[in-house]
N, C-alpha and C positions, 0 to 999 in steps of 0.2 A: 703641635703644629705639623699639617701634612697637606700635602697638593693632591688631587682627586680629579681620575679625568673620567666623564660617563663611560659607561658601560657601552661598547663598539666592537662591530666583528674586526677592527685590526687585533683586538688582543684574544681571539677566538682561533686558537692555533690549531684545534685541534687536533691529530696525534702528529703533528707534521712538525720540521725544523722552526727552531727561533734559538735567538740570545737574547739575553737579558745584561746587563753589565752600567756598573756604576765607579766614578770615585767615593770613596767615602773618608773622612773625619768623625773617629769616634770621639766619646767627649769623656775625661775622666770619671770613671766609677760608672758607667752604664753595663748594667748586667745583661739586658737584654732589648732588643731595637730591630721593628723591619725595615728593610727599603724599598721594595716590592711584595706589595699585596694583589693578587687577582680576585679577591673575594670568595662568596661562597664556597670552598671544598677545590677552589682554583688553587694555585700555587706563589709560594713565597718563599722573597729570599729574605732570612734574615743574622740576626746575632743574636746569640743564645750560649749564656754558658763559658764564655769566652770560645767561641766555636761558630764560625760561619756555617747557616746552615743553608737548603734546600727543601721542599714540603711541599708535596700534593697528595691529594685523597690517596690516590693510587700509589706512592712511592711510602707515603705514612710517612713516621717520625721514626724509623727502628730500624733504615737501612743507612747504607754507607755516605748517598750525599745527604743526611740527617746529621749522624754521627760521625764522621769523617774529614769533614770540611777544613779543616788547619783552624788555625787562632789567627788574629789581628792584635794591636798593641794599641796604646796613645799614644803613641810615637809619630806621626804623620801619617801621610793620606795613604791609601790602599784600594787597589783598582780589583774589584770583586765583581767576577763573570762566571753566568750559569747559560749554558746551551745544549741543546738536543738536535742531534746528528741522529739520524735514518733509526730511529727509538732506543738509543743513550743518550741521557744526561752526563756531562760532567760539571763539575764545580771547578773553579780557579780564582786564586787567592794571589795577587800580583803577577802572574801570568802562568803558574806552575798550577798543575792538576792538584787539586787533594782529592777528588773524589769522582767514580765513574760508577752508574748503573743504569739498570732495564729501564726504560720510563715508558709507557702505552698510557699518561693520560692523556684525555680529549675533553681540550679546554673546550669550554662555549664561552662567549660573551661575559663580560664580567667588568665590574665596575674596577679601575686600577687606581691606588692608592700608593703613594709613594711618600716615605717616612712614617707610616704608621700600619699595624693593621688594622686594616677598612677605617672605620671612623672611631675608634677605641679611644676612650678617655682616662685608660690606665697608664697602666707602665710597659705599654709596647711601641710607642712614640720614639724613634729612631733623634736621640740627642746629640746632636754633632753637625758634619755636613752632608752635603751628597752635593756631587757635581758632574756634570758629563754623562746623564742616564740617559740610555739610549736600548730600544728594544727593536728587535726585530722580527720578522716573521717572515717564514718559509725556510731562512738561511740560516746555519749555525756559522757566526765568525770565528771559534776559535773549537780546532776537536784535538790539537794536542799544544804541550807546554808551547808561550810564545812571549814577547816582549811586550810589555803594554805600551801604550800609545802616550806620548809626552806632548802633545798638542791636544788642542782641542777634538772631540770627537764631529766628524761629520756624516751624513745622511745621505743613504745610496739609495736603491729604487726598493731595497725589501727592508728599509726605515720605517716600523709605524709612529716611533716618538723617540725626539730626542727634544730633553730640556737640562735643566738647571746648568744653564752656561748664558753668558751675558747678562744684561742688566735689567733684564725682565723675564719673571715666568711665561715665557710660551714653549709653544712646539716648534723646530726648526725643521723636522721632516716636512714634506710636501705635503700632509693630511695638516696640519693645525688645527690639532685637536685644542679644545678648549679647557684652559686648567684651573680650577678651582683653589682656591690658597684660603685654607681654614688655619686658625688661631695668630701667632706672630709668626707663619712663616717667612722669612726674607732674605733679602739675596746680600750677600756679602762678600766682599774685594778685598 
């Protein structure tokens, strides 16, 4: 099960500021799950390994926010944010840095898939929750350790998507983008 929204210059960052950040619920015994897919050679965050990761063409799988990322538990929810500040990336894992490096990719356009990658009918299907994804563009919200947010997340003027909060899949930012819900995705209280 995963939400899919078309391919749109909101998520065409290219080599300029954004964050990416979600809650998440992992579900026992998942070895490996995305929550952000940009597509083709775009970038994703995922769990891998017992290891949050970060992944674009340019950054590859062999540097620090690859390798680096901290671990997650089954133990409740965990607020995982990735952002790029004036070309670093860092990773944070309930509000604390795990990981900081060079980032020069330049996203294009790209189909965004959240809980899976792209449309994959393996075992990269993110099993668990995600709640409160919200992505932005232009702006990095967070470049050093901070507190995560205990309320609902809300939408400023550099929101391109924010969903999985309330009683229906949409978009809460100002664009309302249109989200596609393939297999039993659903929303749970």
């Amino acid at each position: 099960s995963y939400l899919e929204i078309a391919s749109h210059n909101d998520f065409a960052y290219g080599t300029g500021d954004f964050n990416w950040e979600a809650w998440v619920l992992l579900a026992r015994g998942q070895a490996t799950g995305y929550i952000f897919d940009h597509g083709s050679d775009g970038g994703t965050l995922q769990y891998e390994s017992n290891k949050v990761r970060y992944y674009n063409s340019t950054t590859g799988n062999s540097g620090a926010l690859y390798d680096d990322g901290g671990s997650i538990d089954y133990d409740g929810w965990h607020h995982l944010a990735v952002a790029r500040s004036s070309g670093t990336t860092k990773l944070f894992v309930n509000g604390i840095q795990k990981a900081s490096a060079s980032d020069s990719h330049n996203y294009s356009a790209q189909v965004l898939t959240i809980g899976d990658y792209g449309a994959n009918t393996g075992t990269n299907k993110w099993r668990g929750y995600i709640s409160n994804a919200r992505i932005t563009k232009g702006e990095a919200l967070y470049t050093a350790d901070f507190t995560p947010p205990t309320t609902e997340l809300t939408a400023d003027a550099n929101t391109v998507l924010l969903t999985c909060q309330g009683k229906t899949f949409q978009d809460y930012s100002n664009n309302n983008q249109a989200i596609a819900r393939s297999g039993d995705a659903h929303i749970s209280e």
